[in-house]
C-alpha positions as MATLAB code, in Angstrom:
seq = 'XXXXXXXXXXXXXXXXXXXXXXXXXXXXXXXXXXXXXXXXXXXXXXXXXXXXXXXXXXXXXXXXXXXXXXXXXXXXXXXXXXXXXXXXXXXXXXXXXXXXXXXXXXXXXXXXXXXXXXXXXXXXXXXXXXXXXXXXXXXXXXXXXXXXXXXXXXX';
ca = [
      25.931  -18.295    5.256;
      25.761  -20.543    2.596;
      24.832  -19.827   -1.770;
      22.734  -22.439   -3.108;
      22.257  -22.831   -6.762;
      19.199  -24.126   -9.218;
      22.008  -25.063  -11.312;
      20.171  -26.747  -13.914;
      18.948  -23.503  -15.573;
      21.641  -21.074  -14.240;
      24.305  -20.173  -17.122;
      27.611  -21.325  -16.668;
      28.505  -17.954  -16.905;
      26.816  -16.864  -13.682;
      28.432  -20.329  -12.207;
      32.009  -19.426  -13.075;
      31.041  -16.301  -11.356;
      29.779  -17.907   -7.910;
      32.799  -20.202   -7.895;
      35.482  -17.780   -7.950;
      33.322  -15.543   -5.244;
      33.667  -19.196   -3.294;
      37.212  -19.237   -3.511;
      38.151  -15.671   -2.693;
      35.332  -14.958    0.200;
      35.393  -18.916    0.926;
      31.725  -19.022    1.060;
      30.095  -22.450    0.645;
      28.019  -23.328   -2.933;
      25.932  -26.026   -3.453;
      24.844  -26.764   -7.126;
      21.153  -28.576   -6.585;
      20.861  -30.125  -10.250;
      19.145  -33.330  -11.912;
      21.823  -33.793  -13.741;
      25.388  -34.121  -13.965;
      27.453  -30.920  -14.704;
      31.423  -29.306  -14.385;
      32.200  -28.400  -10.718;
      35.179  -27.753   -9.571;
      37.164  -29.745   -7.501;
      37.202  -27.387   -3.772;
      36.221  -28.370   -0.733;
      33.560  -25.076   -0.447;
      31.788  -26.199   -3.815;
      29.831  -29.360   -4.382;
      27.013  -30.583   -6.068;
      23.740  -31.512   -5.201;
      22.165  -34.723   -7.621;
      18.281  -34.978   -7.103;
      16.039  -36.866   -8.693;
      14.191  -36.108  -11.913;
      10.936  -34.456  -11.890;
       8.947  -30.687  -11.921;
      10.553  -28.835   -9.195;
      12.481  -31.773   -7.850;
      15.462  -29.516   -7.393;
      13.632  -26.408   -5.973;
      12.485  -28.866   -3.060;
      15.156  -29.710   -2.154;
      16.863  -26.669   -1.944;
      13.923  -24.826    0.104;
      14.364  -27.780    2.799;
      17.844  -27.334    3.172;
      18.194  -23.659    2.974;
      18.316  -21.242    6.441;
      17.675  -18.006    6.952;
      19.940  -15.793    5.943;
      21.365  -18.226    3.112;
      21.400  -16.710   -0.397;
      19.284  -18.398   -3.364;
      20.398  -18.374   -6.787;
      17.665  -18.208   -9.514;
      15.481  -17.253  -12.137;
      12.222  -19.624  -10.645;
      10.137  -17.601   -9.435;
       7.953  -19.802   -7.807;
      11.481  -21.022   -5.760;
      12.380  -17.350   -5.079;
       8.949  -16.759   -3.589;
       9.604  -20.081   -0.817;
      13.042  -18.876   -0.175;
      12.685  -15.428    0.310;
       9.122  -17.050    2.861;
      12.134  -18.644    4.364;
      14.513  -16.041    5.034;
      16.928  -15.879    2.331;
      18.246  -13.677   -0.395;
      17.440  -14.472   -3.353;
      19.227  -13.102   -6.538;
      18.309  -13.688  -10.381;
      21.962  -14.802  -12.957;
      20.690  -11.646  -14.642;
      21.563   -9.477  -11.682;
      17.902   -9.117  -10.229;
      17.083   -9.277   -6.059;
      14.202  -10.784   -5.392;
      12.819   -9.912   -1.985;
       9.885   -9.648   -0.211;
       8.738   -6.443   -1.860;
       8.866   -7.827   -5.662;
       8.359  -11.153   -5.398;
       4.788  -11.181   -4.889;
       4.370   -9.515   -7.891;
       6.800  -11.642  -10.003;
       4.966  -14.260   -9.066;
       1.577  -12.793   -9.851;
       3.528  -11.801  -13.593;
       4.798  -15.024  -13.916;
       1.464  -17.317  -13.035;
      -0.508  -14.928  -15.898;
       2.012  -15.510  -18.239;
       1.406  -19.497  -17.563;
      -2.220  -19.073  -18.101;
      -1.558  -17.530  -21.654;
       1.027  -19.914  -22.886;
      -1.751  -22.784  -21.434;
      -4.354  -21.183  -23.776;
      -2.224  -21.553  -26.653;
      -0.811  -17.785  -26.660;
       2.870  -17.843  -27.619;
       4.479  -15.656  -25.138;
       8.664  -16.130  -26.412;
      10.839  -16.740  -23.668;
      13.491  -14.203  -22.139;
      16.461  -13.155  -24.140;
      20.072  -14.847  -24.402;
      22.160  -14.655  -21.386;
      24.731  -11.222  -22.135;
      28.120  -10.320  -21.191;
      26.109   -7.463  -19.370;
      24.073   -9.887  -17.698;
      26.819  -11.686  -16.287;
      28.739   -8.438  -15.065;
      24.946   -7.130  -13.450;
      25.241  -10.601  -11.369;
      28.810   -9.674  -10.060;
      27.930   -6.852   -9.524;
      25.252   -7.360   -7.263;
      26.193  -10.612   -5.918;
      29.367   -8.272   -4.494;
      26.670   -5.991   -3.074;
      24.334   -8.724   -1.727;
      27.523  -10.743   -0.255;
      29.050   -7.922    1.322;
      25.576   -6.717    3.055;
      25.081  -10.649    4.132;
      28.777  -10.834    5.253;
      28.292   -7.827    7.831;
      24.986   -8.764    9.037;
      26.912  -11.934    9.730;
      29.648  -10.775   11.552;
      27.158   -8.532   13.550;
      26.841   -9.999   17.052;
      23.526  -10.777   18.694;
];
């Protein structure tokens, strides 16, 4: 199993999360960003530099993901091809995406696109909390744990 991260708009909150779960579980991270950011130096964690562009990242993270790999983000429209693919997929904020809410998430999110397009100001979602970041432990534990015995489960 491997935890691959849209790192450019995941708070470094969630990411100091993700890289102590690394360390202790030793679970590999990759960071998929357009830009340069903080990693630290480990052997499990490393990251990813793609190209600029719309969804440049996402891409690239969909091609290189497998099944049973775990997705971390709050694109939907990424969630939707990785979950297509196999994966988990959980939001910073502490949400699972899966196959039974994703559809609509993505139905949500494309109609709130159309309004901001017709000039509709929509606001955008609220500041990353301290109870945000303890809802993605706390699920990431659950979702890990789950992934780690399905794992280990012979076939």
């Amino acid at each position: 199993m491997h935890i691959w991260v849209d790192a450019d708009a995941c708070p470094r909150e969630a990411k100091e999360v993700l890289y102590k779960v690394s360390m202790r579980l030793q679970i590999a991270v990759t960071l998929v960003a357009n830009q340069m950011m903080f990693v630290p130096e480990s052997s499990l964690i490393r990251l990813e530099l793609v190209g600029a562009g719309a969804n440049v990242a996402d891409q690239r993270i969909v091609e290189m993901l497998s099944s049973g790999d775990l997705v971390i983000t709050a694109d939907i429209p990424l969630a939707a091809a990785a979950v297509e693919k196999g994966a988990t997929v959980l939001d910073p904020r502490g949400i699972p995406l899966d196959a039974a809410n994703v559809g609509s998430r993505l139905a949500t999110r494309n109609l709130m696109d159309e309004l901001r397009g017709s000039g509709l100001e929509t606001g955008g979602p609220a500041a990353y909390s301290a109870k945000n970041k303890q809802d993605f432990a706390n699920q990431l534990d659950r979702l890990l744990t789950k992934l780690l015995r399905q794992a280990a489960k012979p076939r």
